[in-house]
C-alpha positions as CSV (number, residue, x, y, z in Angstrom):
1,X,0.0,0.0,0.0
2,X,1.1,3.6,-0.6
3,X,0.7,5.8,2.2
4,X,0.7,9.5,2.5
5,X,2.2,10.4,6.2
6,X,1.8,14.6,6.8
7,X,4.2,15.0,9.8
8,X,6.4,12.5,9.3
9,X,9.2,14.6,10.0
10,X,8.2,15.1,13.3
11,X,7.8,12.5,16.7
12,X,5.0,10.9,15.9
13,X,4.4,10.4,12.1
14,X,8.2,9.7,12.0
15,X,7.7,6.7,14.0
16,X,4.4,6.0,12.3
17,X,6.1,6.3,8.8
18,X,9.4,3.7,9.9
19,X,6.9,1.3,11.3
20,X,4.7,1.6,8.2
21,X,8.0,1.1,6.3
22,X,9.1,-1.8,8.6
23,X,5.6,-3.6,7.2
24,X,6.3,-3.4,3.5
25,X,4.3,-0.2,2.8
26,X,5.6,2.8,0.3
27,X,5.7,6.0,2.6
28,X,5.3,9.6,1.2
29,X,6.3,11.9,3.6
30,X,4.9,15.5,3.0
31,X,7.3,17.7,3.7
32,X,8.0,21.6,3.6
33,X,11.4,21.4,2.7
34,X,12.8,18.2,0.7
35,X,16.3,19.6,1.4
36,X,16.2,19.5,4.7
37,X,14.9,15.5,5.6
38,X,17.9,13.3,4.9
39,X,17.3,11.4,7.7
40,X,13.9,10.8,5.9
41,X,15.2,9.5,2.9
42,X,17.9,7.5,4.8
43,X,15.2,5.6,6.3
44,X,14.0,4.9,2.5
45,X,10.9,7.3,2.5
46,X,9.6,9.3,-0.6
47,X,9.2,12.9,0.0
48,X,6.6,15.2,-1.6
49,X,7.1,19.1,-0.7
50,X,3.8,20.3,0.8
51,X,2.3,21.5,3.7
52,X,-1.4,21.6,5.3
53,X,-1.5,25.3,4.0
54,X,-1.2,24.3,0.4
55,X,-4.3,22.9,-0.7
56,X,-3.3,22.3,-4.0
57,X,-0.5,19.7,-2.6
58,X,-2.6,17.6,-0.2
59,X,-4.7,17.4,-3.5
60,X,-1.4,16.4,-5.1
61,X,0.0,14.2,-3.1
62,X,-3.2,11.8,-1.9
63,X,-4.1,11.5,-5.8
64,X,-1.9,9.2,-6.0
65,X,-1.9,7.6,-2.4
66,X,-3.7,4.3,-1.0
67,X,-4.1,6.1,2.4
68,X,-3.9,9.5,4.3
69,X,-2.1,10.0,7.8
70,X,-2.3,13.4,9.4
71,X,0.3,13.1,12.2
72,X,1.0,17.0,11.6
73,X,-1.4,19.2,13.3
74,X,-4.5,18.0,15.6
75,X,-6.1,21.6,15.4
76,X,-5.6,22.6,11.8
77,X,-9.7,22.9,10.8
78,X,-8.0,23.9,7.0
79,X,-6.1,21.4,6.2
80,X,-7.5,18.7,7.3
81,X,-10.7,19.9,5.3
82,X,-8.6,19.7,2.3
83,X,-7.5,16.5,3.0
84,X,-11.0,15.2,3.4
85,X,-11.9,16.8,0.2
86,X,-8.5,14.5,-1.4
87,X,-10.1,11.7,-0.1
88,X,-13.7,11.8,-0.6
89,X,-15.4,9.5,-3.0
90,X,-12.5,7.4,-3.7
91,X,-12.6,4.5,-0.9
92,X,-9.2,6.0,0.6
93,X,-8.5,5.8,4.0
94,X,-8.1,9.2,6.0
95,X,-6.5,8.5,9.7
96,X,-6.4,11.7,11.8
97,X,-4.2,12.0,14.8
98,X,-6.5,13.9,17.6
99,X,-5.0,14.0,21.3
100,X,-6.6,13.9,24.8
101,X,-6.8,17.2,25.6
102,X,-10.0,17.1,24.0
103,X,-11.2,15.0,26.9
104,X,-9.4,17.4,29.6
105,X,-11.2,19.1,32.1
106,X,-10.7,22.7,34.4
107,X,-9.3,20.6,37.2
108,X,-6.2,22.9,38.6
109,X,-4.4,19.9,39.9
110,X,-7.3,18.0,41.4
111,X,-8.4,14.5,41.0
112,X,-11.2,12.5,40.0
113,X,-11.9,13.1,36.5
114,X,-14.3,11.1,34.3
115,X,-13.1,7.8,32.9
116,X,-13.5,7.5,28.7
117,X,-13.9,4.6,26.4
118,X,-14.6,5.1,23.2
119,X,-18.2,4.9,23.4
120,X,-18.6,7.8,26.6
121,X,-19.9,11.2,24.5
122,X,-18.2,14.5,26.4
123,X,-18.4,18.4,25.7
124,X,-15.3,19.4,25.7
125,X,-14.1,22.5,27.5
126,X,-14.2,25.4,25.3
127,X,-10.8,25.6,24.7
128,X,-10.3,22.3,22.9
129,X,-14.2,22.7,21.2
130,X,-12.3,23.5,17.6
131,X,-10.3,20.2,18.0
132,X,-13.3,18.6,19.0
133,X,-15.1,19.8,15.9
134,X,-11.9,18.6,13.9
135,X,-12.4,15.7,15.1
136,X,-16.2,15.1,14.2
137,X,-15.8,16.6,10.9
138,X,-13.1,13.3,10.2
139,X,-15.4,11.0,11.8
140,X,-18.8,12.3,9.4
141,X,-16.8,12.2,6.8
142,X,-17.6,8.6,6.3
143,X,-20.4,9.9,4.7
144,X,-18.6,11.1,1.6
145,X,-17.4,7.6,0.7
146,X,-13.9,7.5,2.1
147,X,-12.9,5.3,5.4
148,X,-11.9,8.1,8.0
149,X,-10.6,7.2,10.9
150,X,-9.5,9.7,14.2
151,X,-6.8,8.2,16.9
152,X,-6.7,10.4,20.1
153,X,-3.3,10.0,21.7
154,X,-2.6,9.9,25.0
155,X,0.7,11.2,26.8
156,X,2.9,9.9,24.4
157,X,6.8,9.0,25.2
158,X,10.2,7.3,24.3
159,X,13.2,7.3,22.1
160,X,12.4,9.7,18.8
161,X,12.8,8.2,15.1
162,X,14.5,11.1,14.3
163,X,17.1,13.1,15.7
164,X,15.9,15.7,18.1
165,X,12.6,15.3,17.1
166,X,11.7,14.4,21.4
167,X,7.5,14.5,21.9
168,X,6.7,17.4,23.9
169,X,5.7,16.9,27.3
170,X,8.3,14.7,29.1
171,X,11.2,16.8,27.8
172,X,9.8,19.7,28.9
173,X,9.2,19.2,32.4
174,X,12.1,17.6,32.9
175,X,13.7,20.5,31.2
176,X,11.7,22.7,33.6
177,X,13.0,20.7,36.8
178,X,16.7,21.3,35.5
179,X,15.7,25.1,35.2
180,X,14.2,25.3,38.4
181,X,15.9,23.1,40.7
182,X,12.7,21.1,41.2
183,X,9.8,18.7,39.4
184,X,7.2,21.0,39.4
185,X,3.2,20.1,39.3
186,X,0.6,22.4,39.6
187,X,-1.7,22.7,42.8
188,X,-2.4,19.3,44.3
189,X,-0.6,16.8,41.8
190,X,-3.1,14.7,41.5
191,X,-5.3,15.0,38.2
192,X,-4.5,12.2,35.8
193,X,-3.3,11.5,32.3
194,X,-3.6,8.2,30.6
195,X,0.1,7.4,28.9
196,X,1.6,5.0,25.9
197,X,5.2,4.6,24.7
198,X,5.7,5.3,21.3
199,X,6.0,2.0,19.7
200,X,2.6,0.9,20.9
201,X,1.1,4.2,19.2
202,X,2.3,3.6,16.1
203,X,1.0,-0.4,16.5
204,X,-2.1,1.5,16.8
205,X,-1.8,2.8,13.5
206,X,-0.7,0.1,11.8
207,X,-3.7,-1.7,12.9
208,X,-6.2,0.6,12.5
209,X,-4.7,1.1,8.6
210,X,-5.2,-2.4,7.7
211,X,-8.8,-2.7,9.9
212,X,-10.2,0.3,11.1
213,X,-13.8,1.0,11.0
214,X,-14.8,3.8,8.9
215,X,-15.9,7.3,11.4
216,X,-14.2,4.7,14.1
217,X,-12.4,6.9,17.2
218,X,-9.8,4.8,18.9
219,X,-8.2,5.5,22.5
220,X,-4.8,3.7,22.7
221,X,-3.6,3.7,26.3
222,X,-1.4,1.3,28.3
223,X,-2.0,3.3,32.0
224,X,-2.5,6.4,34.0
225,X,-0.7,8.1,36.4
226,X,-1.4,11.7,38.1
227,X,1.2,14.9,37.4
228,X,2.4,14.9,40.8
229,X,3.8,11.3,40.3
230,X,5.2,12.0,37.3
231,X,6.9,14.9,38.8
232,X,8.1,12.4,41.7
233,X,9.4,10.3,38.7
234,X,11.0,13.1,37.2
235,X,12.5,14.2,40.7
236,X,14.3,10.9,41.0
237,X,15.2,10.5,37.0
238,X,17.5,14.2,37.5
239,X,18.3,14.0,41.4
240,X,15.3,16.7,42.3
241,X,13.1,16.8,44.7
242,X,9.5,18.1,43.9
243,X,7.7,21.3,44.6
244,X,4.0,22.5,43.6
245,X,3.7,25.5,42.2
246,X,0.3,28.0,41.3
247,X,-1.6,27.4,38.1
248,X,-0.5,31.2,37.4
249,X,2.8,30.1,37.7
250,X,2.2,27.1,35.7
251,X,0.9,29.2,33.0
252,X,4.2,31.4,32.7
253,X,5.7,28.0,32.5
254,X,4.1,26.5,30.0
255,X,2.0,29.1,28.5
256,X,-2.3,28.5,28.2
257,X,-1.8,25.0,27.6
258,X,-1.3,24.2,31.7
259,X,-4.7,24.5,31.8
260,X,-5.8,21.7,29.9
261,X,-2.4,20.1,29.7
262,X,-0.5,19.6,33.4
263,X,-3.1,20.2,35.8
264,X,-6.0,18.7,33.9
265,X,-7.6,14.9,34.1
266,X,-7.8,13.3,30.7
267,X,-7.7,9.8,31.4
268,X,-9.3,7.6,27.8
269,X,-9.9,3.5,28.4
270,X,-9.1,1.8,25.1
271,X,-12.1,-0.6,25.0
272,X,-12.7,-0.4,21.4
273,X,-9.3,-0.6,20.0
274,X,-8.6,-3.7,21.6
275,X,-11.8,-5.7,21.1
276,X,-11.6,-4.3,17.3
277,X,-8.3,-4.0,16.3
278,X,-6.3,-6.2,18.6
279,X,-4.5,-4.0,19.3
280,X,-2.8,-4.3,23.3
281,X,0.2,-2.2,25.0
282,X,3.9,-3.9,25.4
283,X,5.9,-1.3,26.8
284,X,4.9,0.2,29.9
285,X,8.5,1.7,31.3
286,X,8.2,5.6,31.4
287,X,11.1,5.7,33.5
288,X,13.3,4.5,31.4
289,X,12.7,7.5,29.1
290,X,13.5,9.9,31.8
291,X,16.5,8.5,32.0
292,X,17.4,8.9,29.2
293,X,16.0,12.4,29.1
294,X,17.8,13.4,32.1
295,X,21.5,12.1,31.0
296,X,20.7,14.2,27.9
297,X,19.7,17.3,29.9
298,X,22.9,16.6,32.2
């Protein structure tokens, strides 16, 4: 199968396009600057130059595609539109990476939380209602006679298929502890985020390419834990003890996401993904990342 992967240069579709790769698949990686990916190439991937801007090369580069990966941007209304339009009335598979903020709430550090499958219908809070609506546009879309699919990622972590291409949020707290002398968590510590290592993420897509249900959603998650343990687990990963700070001080940390980010509960059950797809965890070591985080940051 020829697949279209927009992001692969990045964390996630990087490791989405090797594994893809890995099974026997042709790749295109969409790309702003062909230039500039050698590591792409190297890894035996065919680049297209195009963006989710540029219309007129999503149109290019599905034409010719078996299947459509956005890995690149969970919030871009645009291009994702565009990419529907690539795909409609041809059959095509259309996989859209969403993430669990959409599930988060206003907790400030508290717990409790509502617990997700797949099936459990939420408003979102309004600062993730446009990636909500993203994300029910992909999923109607199976009314215009493609098979469109949306995967919402949990915390996602471990080694990156590029080089410095890290995922976002371990490597910047524990960049924030070395800065401050401290793993930091807002208020109590103890809402919670559900959490998968990178190579069971991109099982999930694999699985979901060759089976997936047309307007499915699929919540891949291996287990949960709360910020403040993560920040304990940081602490010990860099030699730091841990200190709670505001959610104003989170803010200037981490800018407006804190809100629905580090101090919110998103915590997804997989239910359907595994009775559907088959698909189950096999890594569940998110210490070992920090290590390997911290010796970098040393």
């Amino acid at each position: 199968m020829r697949v279209l992967v927009v992001g692969a240069s990045g964390f996630l579709g990087g490791a989405i396009a090797k594994r893809l790769k890995g099974d026997g698949h042709d790749v295109v990686a969409l790309v702003r600057n062909a230039a500039n990916a050698h590591a792409l190439t190297d890894a035996g991937l065919i680049l297209r130059e195009g963006n989710l801007d540029d219309a007129a090369s999503l149109q290019k580069a599905a034409a010719d595609a078996d299947a459509v990966i956005n890995a690149a941007d969970s919030d871009h209304a645009v291009g994702v539109a565009g990419l529907l339009d690539a795909v409609a009335n041809t059959g095509k598979t259309f996989i859209h990476t969403s993430g669990i903020s959409v599930t988060a709430d206003h907790a400030k550090g508290s717990g409790g939380g509502i617990v997700r499958d797949e099936s459990v219908a939420f408003q979102p809070i309004p600062e993730r209602a446009g990636r909500y609506a993203v994300d029910q546009a992909v999923r109607a879309a199976a009314a215009r006679g493609c098979r469109p699919i949306v995967i919402c990622c949990p915390l996602v972590y471990g080694p990156p298929p590029w080089p410095g291409r890290e995922s976002v949020q371990l490597p910047t707290l524990v960049a924030d502890a070395r800065k401050h002398g401290a793993a930091r968590y807002i208020g109590a510590g103890e809402a919670r985020w559900t959490h998968s290592h990178i190579d069971d993420i991109a099982e999930a897509y694999a699985l979901a390419l060759a089976k997936g249900t047309a307007g499915a959603l699929y919540y891949p998650e291996t287990a949960e834990q709360s910020w403040g343990e993560l920040a304990a687990k940081i602490g010990r990963s860099v030699g730091l003890s841990t200190r709670s700070i505001t959610l104003e001080e989170g803010v200037v940390a981490w800018g407006p996401r804190a809100l629905w980010t580090y101090c919110s509960n998103a915590r997804t059950r997989g239910v359907r993904i595994r009775e559907e797809l088959g698909w189950h965890p096999r890594v569940d070591d998110i210490e070992t990342d920090l290590r390997r985080l911290a010796s970098m940051a040393a």
